[in-house]
N, C-alpha and C positions, 0 to 999 in steps of 0.2 A: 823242213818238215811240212807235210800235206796240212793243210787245216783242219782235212776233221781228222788226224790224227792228234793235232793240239787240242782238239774242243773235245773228243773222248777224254786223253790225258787227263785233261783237266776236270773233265765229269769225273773222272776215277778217284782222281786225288781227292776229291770233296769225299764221295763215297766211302772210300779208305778212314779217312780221318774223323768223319763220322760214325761209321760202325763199330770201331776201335772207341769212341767218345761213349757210346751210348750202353755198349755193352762192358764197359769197365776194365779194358783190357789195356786202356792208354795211362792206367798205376803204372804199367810193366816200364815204361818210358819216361815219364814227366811226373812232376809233384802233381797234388790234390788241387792245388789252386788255380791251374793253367787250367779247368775242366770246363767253365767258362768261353775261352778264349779259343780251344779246340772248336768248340758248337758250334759259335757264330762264325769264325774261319770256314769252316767245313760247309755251313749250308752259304757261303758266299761263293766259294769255289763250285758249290753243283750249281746256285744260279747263273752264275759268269757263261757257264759251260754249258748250260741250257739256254742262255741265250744268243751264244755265239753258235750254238745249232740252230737254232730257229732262223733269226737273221740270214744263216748261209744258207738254208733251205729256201727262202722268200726269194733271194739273190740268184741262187744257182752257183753261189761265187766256190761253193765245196767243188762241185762238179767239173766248173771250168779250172781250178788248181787242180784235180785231179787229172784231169788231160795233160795239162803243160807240162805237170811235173812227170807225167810217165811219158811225156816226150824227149823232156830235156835228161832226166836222171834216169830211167829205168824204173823198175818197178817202186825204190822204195820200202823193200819187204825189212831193211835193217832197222827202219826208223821205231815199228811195232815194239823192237825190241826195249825200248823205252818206257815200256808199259810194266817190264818185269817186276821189276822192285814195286811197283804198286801192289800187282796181283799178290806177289810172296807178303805183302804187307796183311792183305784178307787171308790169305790160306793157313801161313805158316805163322803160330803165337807163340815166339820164345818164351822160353820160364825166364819166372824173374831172378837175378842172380841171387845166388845164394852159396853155399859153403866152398863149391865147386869151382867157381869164380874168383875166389880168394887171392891162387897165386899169379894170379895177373893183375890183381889192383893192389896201391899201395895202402895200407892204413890211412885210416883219418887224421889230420894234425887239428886236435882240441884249439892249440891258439898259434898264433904266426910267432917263431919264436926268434931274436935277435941273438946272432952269432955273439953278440960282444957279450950277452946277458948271462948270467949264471942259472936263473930261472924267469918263467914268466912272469909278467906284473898280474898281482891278485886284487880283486876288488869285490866287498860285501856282496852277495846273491840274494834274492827273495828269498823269504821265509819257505820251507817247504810245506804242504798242508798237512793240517793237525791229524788225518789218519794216522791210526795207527803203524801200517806200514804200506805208505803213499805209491801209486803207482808212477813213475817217471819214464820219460825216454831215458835208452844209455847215452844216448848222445849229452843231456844233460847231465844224469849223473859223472859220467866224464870230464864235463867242464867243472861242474862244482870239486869234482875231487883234485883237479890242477889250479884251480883260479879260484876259488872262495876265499876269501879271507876271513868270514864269516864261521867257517867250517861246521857249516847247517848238515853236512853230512856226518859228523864225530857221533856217536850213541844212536844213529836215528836207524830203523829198520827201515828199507825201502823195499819195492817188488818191480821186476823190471822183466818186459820179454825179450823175447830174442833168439835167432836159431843156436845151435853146439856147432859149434867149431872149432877142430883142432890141427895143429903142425901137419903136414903130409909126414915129415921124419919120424914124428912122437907117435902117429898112427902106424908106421909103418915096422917101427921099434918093439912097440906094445898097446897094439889094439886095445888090448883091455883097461887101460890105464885111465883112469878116472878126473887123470888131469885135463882141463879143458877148458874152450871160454865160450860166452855166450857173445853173438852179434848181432847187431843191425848194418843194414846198406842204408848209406845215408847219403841225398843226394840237396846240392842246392838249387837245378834247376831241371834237370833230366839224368838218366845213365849216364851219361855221357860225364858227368861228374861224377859219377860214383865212388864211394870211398868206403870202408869198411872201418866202425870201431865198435873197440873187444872190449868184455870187461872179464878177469881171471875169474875161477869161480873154484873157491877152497870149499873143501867138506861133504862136496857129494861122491854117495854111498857107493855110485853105481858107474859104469861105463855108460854111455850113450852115445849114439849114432849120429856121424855129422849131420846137421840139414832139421834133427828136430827141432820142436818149437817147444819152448819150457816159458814159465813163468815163477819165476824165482825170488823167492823172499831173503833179504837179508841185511847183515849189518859193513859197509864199507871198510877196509883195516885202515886206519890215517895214516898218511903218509906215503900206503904203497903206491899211487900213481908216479910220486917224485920218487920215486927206488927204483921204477921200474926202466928199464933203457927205453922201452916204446910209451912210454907215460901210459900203462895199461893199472886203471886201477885192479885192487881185488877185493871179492866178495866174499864174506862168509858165509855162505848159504845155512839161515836156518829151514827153511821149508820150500818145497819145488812141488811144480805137476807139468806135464805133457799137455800141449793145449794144440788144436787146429793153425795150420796155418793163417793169416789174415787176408785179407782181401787185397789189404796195400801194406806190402811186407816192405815201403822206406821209410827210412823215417828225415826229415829235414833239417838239414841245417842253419843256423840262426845268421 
């Protein structure tokens, strides 16, 4: 590869990875925490690349690899094409997965469960806060309705978001069908992890559309996570509303 095709490259890739950093767009990919790590990466790669232009400008050394190499190999014009995946990185901003994405990742596993064990090992939880009805990830409520032994979730009313999501078959059966669950994408360190967990959701009134975003009040039924084959707890919705999507629609895992 030419050199100033690597010192563009390289310009690129800072450029890339910081415009995606600054404009909030690198939620779609990675947790909240790596937002950091993006920054200073990215203005490390535009200086590296600014300065390996400059130096070969001072040198000439761009201009004499440019001759050799379109003496020895030909133009070169294949290398450019290395540069795709950068540019699609600035142009094209996938949405972030959401209900649509479902039948290609598998559900989330709450805890690693041993073949020989009959159920997982449970251990006391934190107290949940004294609101009235506390907002939580489902992700945690999920763990506390399989692993508490505490069962801080038995009486307690919690609210939780999360988009509707339901079966392709049960949608495709009876659209209208009111049965449904609510999800988060939850990731531990980028997409690339991605996992999906559900929590059922009894007693709403109404059909709704994959992909909306609800935030749901309600009371946990004990027990159904261990009833269910996919340890999916259920909800009893006493109160819902339709809320905007978020900004950073994953939520993390512990």
């Amino acid at each position: 590869m030419k050199r100033e095709t690597q010192n563009l490259l390289l310009l690129l890739i800072g450029v890339a990875v910081l415009w995606i950093t600054l404009d909030g767009t690198y939620l779609r990919y990675v947790k909240p925490s790596l937002h950091p790590y993006l920054l200073i990466s990215s203005i490390g790669f535009i200086l590296l690349g600014l300065i390996a232009i400059a130096r070969d400008i001072r040198r000439g050394t761009a201009v004499h690899d440019h001759d050799h190499d379109d003496h020895d190999h030909g133009s070169g014009r294949t290398q450019w094409l290395l540069l795709a995946p950068v540019t699609a990185l600035l142009l094209i901003v996938p949405p972030a997965l959401g209900a649509g994405a479902a039948s290609t990742t598998s559900p989330v596993q709450a805890v690693s469960r041993d073949p020989a064990a009959d159920e997982p090992k449970q251990y006391p939880f934190p107290p949940l806060p004294a609101d009235p009805a506390p907002l939580i990830p489902i992700v945690d409520l999920v763990d506390r309705a399989l692993l508490d032994s505490s069962h801080s979730l038995d009486g307690r009313e919690v609210t939780i978001r999360g988009f509707v999501i339901r079966p392709k078959d049960l949608e495709q059966r009876n659209p209208d069908s009111t049965e449904f669950d609510l999800a988060r994408v939850v990731i531990t360190c980028c997409v690339a992890d991605a996992r999906y967990v559900l929590v059922h959701l009894s007693g709403m009134p109404e059909a709704i559309a994959d992909d909306t975003w609800l935030e749901v009040r309600g009371t946990v039924q004990p027990g159904s996570a261990q009833r269910d084959s996919d340890e999916t707890p259920t909800l009893a919705v006493s109160d819902y509303q339709r809320i905007p999507k978020p900004d950073s629609t994953y939520e993390r895992s512990h």
